[in-house]
C-alpha positions as CSV (number, residue, x, y, z in Angstrom):
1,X,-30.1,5.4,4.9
2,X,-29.3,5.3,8.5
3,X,-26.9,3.6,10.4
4,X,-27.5,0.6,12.8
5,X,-25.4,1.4,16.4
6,X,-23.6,-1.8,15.2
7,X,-22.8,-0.5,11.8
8,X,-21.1,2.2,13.5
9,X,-19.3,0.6,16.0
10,X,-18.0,-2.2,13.3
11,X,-16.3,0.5,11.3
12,X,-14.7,2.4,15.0
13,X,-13.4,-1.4,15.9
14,X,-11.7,-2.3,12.6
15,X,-10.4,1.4,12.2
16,X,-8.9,1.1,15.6
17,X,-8.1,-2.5,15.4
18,X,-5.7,-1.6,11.9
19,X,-4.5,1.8,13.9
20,X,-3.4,-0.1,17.1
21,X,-1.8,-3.0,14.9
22,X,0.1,-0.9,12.8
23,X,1.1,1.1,15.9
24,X,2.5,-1.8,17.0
25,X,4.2,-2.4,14.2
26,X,5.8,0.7,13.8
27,X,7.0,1.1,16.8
28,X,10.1,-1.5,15.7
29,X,11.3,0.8,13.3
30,X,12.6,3.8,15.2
31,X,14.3,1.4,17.3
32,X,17.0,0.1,15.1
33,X,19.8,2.0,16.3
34,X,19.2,1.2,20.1
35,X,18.6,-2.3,19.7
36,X,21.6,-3.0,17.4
37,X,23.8,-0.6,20.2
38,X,22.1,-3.7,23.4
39,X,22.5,-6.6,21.4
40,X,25.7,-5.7,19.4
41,X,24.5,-6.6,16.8
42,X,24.1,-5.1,12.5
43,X,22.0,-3.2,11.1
44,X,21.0,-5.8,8.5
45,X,20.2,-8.5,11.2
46,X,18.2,-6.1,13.3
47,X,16.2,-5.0,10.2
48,X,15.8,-8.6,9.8
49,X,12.9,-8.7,12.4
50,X,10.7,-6.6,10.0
51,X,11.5,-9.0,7.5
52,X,10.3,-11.9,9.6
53,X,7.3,-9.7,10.5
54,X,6.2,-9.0,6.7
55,X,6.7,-12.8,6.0
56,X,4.6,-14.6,8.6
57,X,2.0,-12.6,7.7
58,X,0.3,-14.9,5.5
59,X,0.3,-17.4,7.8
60,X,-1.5,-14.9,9.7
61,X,-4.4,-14.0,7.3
62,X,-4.6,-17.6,6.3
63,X,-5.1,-19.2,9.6
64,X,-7.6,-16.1,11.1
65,X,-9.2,-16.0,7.9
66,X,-10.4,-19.9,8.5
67,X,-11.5,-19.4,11.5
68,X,-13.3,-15.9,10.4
69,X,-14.9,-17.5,7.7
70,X,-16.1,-20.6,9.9
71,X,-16.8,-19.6,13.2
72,X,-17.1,-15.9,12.6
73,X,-15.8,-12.7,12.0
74,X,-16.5,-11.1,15.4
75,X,-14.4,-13.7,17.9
76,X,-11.8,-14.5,15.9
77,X,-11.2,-10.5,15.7
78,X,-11.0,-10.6,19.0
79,X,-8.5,-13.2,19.9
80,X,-6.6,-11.7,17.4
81,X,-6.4,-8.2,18.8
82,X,-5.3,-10.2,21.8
83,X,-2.5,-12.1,19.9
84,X,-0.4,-9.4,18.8
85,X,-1.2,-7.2,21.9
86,X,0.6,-9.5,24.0
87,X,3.0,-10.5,21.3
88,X,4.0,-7.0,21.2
89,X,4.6,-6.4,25.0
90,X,6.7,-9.9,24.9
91,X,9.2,-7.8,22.5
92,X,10.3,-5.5,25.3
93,X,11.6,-8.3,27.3
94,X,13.6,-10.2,24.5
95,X,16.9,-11.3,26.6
96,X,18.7,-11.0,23.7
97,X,18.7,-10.9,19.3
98,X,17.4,-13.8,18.8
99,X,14.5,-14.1,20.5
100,X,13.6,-10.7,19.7
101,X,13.6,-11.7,16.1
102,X,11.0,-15.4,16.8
103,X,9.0,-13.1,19.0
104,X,8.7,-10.4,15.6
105,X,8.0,-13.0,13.7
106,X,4.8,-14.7,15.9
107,X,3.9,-11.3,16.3
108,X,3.8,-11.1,12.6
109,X,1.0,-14.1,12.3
110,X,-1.1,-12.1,14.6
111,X,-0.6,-9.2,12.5
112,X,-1.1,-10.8,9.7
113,X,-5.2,-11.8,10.6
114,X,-6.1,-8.4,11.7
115,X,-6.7,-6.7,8.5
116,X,-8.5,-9.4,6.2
117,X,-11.1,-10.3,9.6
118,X,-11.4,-7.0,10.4
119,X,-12.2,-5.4,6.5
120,X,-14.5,-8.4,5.7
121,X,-16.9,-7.7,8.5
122,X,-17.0,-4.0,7.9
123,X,-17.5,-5.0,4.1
124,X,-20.4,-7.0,4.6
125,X,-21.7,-5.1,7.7
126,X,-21.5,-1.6,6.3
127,X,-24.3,-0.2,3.6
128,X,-23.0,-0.8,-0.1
129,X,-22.5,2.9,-0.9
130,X,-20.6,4.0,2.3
131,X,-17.7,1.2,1.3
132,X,-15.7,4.0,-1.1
133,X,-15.1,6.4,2.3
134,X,-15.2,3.6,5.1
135,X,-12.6,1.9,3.2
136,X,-10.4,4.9,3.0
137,X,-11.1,5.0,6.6
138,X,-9.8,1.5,7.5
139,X,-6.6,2.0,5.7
140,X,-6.3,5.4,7.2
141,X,-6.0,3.2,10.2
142,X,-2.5,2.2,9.0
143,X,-0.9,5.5,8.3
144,X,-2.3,6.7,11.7
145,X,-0.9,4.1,13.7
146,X,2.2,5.0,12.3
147,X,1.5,8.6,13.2
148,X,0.7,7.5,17.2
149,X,4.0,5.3,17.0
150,X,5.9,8.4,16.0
151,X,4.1,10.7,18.7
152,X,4.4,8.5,21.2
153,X,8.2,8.0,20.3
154,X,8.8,11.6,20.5
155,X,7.0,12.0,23.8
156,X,7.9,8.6,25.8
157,X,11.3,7.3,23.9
158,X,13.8,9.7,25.6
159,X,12.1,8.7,29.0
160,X,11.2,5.2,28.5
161,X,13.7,3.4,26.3
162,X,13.2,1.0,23.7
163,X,12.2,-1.9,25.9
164,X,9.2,0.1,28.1
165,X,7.8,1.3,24.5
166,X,7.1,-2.4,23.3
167,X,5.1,-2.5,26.8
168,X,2.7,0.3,25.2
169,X,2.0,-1.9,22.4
170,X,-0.5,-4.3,25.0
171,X,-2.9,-1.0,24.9
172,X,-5.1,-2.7,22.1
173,X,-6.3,-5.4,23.9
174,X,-8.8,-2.9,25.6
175,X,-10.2,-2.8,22.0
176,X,-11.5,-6.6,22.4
177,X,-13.7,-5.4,25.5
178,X,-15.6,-2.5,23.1
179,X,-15.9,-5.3,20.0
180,X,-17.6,-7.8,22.5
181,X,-20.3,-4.9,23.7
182,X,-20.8,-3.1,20.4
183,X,-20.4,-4.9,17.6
184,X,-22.7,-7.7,16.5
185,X,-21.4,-10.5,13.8
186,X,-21.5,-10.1,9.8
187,X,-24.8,-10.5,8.7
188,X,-23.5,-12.2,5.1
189,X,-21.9,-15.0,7.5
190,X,-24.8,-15.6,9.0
191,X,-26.4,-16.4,5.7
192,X,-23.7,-18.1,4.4
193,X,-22.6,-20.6,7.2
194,X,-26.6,-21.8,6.7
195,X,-26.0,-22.6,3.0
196,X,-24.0,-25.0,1.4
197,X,-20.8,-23.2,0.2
198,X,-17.7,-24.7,-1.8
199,X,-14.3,-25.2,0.2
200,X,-11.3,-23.0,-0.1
201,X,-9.6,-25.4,-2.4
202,X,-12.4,-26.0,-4.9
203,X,-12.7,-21.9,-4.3
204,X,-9.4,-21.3,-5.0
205,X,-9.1,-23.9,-8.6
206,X,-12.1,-21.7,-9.8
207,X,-10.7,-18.2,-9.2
208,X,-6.8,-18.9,-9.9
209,X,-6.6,-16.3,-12.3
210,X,-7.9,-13.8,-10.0
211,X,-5.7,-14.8,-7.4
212,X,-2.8,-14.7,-9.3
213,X,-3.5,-11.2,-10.2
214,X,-4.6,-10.0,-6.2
215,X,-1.0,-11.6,-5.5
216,X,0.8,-9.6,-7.9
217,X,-1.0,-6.4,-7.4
218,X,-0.4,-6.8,-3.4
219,X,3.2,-7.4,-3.6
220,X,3.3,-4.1,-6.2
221,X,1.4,-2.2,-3.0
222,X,3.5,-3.3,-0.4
223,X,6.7,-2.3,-2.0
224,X,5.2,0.6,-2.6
225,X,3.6,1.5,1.1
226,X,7.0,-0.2,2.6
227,X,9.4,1.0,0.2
228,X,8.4,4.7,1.4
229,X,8.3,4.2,4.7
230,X,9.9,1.7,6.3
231,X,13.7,3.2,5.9
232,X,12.4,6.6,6.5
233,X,12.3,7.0,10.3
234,X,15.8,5.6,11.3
235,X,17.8,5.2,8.0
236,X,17.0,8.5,5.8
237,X,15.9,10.4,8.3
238,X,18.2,9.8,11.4
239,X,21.4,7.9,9.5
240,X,21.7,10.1,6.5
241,X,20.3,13.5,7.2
242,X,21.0,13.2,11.4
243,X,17.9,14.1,12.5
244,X,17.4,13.8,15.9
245,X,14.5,11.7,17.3
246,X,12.2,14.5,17.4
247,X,13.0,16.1,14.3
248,X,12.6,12.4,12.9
249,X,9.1,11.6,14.7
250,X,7.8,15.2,13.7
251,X,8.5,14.5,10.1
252,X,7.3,11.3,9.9
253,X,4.1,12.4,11.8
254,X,3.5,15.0,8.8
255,X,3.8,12.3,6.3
256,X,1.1,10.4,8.3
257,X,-0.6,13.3,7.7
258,X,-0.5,13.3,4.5
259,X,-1.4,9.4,4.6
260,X,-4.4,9.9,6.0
261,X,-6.0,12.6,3.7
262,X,-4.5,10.4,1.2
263,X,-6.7,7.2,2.3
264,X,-10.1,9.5,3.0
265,X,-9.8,11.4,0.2
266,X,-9.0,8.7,-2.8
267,X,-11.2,6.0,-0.9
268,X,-14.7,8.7,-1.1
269,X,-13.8,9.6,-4.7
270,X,-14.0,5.8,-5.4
271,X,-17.0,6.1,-4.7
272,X,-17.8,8.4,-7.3
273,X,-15.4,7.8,-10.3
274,X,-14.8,3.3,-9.5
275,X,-12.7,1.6,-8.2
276,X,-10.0,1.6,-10.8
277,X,-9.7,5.5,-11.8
278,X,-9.2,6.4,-7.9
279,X,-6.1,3.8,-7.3
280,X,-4.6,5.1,-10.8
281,X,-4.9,8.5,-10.1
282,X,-3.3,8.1,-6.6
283,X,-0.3,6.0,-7.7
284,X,0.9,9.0,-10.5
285,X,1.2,11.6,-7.6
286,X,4.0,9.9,-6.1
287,X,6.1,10.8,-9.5
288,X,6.5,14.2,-9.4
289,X,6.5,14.5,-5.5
290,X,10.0,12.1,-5.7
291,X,12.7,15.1,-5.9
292,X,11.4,16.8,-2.9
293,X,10.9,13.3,-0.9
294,X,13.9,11.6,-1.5
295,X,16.4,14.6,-2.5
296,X,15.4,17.5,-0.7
297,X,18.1,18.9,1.8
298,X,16.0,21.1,3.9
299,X,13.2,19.9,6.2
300,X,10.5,21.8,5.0
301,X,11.0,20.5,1.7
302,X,11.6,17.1,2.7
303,X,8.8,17.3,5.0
304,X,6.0,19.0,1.7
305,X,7.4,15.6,-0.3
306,X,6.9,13.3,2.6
307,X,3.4,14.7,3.0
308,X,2.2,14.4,-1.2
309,X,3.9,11.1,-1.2
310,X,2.0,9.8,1.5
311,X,-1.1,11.4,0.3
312,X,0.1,9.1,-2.9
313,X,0.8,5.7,-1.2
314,X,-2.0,5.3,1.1
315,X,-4.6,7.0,-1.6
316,X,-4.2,4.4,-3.7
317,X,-4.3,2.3,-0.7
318,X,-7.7,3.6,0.9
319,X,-9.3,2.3,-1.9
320,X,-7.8,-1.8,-1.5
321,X,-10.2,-2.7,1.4
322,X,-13.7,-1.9,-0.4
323,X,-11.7,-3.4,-4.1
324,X,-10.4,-6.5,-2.5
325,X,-13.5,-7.6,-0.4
326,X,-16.1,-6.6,-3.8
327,X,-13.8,-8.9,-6.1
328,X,-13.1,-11.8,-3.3
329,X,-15.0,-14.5,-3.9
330,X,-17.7,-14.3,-1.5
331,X,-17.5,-17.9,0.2
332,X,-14.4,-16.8,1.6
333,X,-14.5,-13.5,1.4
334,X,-12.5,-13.5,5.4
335,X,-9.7,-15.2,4.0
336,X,-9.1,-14.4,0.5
337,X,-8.9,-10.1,0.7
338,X,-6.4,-11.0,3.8
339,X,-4.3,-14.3,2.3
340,X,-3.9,-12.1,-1.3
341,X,-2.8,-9.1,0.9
342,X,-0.2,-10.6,2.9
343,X,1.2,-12.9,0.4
344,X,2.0,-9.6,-1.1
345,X,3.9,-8.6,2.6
346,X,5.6,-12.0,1.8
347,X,7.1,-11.1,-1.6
348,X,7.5,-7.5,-0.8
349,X,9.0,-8.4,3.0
350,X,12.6,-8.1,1.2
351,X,12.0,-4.3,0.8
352,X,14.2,-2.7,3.7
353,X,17.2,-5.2,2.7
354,X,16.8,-4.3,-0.5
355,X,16.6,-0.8,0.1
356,X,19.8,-1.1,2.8
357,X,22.0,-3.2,-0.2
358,X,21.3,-0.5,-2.8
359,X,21.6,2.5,-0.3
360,X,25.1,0.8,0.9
361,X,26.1,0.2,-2.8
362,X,25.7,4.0,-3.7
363,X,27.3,5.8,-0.3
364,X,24.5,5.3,1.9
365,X,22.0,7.1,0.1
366,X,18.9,6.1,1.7
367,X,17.0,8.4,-0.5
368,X,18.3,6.7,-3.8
369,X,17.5,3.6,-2.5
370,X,13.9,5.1,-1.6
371,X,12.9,6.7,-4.8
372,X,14.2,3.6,-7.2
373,X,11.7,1.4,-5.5
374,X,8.7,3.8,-5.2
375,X,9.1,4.7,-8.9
376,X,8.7,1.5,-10.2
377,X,5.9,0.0,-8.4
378,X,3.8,3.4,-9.0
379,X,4.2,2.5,-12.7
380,X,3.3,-1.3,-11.9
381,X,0.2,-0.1,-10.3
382,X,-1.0,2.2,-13.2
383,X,-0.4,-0.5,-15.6
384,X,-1.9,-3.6,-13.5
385,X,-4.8,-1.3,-12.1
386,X,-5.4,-0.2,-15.5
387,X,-6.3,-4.2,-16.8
388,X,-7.9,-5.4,-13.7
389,X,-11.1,-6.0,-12.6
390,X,-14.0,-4.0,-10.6
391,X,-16.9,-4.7,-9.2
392,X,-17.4,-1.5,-7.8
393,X,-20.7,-2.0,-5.8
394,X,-21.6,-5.7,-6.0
395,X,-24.3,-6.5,-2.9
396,X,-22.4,-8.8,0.2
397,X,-25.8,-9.5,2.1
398,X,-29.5,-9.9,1.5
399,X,-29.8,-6.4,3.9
400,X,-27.2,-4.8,0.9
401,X,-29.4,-6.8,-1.5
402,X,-32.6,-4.9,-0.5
403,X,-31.4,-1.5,-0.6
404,X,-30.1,-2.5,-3.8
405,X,-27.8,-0.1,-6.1
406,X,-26.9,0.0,-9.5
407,X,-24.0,-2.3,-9.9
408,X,-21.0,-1.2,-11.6
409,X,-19.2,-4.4,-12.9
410,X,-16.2,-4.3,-15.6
């Protein structure tokens, strides 16, 4: 069928609304060493800031999620692009550790409502059987922020310094002015905030099982998207192998790469073999890919095993945005994909610590510390995957309603 010019523009803003996010995000980690050199400071407390990022996140997905769900996806996007612009620019001018670390933690609750707003009204926006690719395409926004963190890092860091880069990080809010013009609101809120729908509470003591599950299966995600990346740029790359910052960025730009085919490619065969069998068969390629990832000695072969494992990671996650929004319950479908999602970040926020204590414990291999954590939770998402549900399909709207597909509920 074709596109509406507001279908497409819905899916360009919540691409580039995850891209810029997680641009800003990343960002923090190749900055470690510099900021623990200004502020004298450890590299446990500094890594601390990412933990207080993960862990307001929640907060984040609840509170925009709310709002999403009762006064609409479309301005509460916007202010929230807004949020964590500015929240980001206020990190270059932290006067000292502490405030660094309250500002990477508000700037974590704007984080934190980006995603679920943002997926939800593509979700219900977007036709039914363009979710498998689009969704791949939304979480391809993560990996490729990452990958403009690490360009602009190797072209502006040298020049700039740590400070100037966090001023990048207002660039988003230029997004809010394209969302305003081009994007018109979800048409399944429309419908719903005219009908009498159950509160997130009642919601919530109807579905518990199912959100016990999303909880679990997020936290397994996180650990496994953070556990192979966020110690990669400053700690294996730079601490243990001494890369250099370009070496480091170029590197961590392949794997981003690699993320991105990842995320297109697993997110369209959803489409064609569910839900399910795509995230399964993503999670296994990490497995054989460890030895060159975490072990390798040369950067050509650490380089091919950052690129399959990222192909890995974010294939598995290019197919959580359509999954999550099709088995959300759909009276708050803004704030359940997102709350699920970043109560994962919560539980999995420990990751970097985690990996530093068992990295320290074992002579400050990084990569050690890297593959123990990616192994597991590649198993953990086999197996939970594996029991789960799917409702690969299921219509959001009455405009998905009347170009009806088969629906492919398990």
């Amino acid at each position: 069928m074709a596109w509406s010019r507001s279908q497409r523009n819905v899916v360009i803003a919540a691409y580039l609304g995850w891209t810029l996010d997680a641009f800003d995000f990343f960002l923090m980690v190749f900055m470690f060493k510099d900021i623990v050199a200004e502020f004298h400071s450890s590299m446990q407390i500094v890594s601390t800031a990412v933990l207080l990022t993960l862990g307001m996140r929640p907060i984040g997905a609840f509170l925009f999620g709310r709002l999403a769900d009762r006064f609409g996806r479309k301005p509460t996007l916007m202010w929230n692009i807004l949020a964590y612009s500015f929240l980001e620019m206020a990190s270059g001018f932290a006067p000292n550790m502490t405030m660094l670390l309250v500002v990477r933690a508000l700037f974590g609750v704007a984080m934190g409502g980006e995603w679920g707003v943002g997926s939800a009204l593509t979700m219900e926006t977007i036709p039914a059987s363009a979710r498998g690719f689009v969704s791949g395409l939304l979480q391809s926004g993560y990996p490729s922020g990452y990958f403009l963190a690490s360009l602009a890092v190797y072209l502006f860091y040298d020049k700039l310094g740590w400070r100037y880069m966090f001023v990048l990080g207002a660039i988003p809010a230029i997004l809010v002015y394209f969302i305003r013009r081009g994007v018109e609101e979800s048409p399944a809120w429309q419908e719903q905030r005219l009908a009498p729908r159950q509160g997130l509470a009642a919601v919530l003591r109807r579905d518990w099982r199912l959100a016990l599950y999303c909880i679990f299966l997020m936290t397994a995600f996180n650990f496994f998207s953070h556990g192979s990346q966020d110690a990669y740029a400053s700690l294996f790359l730079k601490v243990q192998h001494h890369f250099d910052t370009h070496l480091s960025s170029l590197m961590t730009a392949v794997a981003n790469v690699g993320a991105i085919c990842g995320g297109l490619g697993f997110g369209w065969l959803s489409e064609r073999i569910g839900r399910r069998r795509a995230m399964m068969s993503a999670a296994v390629i990490a497995l054989p890919a460890l030895p060159f990832w975490a072990f390798g000695t040369a950067p050509l072969v650490l380089a091919a095993g950052a690129f399959l494992v990222q192909v890995s990671v974010q294939g598995a996650w290019g197919v959580i945005p359509a999954h999550l929004n099709e088995i959300s319950p759909p009276e708050v479908r803004a704030t359940f994909p997102g709350f699920v999602y970043q109560l994962g970040n919560l539980f999995a926020a420990v990751n970097l610590n985690l990996q530093v204590a068992i990295a320290e414990a074992h002579g400050n291999d990084y990569g050690l510390a890297m593959a123990i954590v990616v192994a597991t939770v590649a198993i953990v998402i086999f197996m939970m995957v594996a029991f789960g549900p799917e409702r690969h399909g299921v219509p959001m709207s009455a405009h998905q309603r009347a170009a009806a597909i088969p629906l492919h509920a398990t």
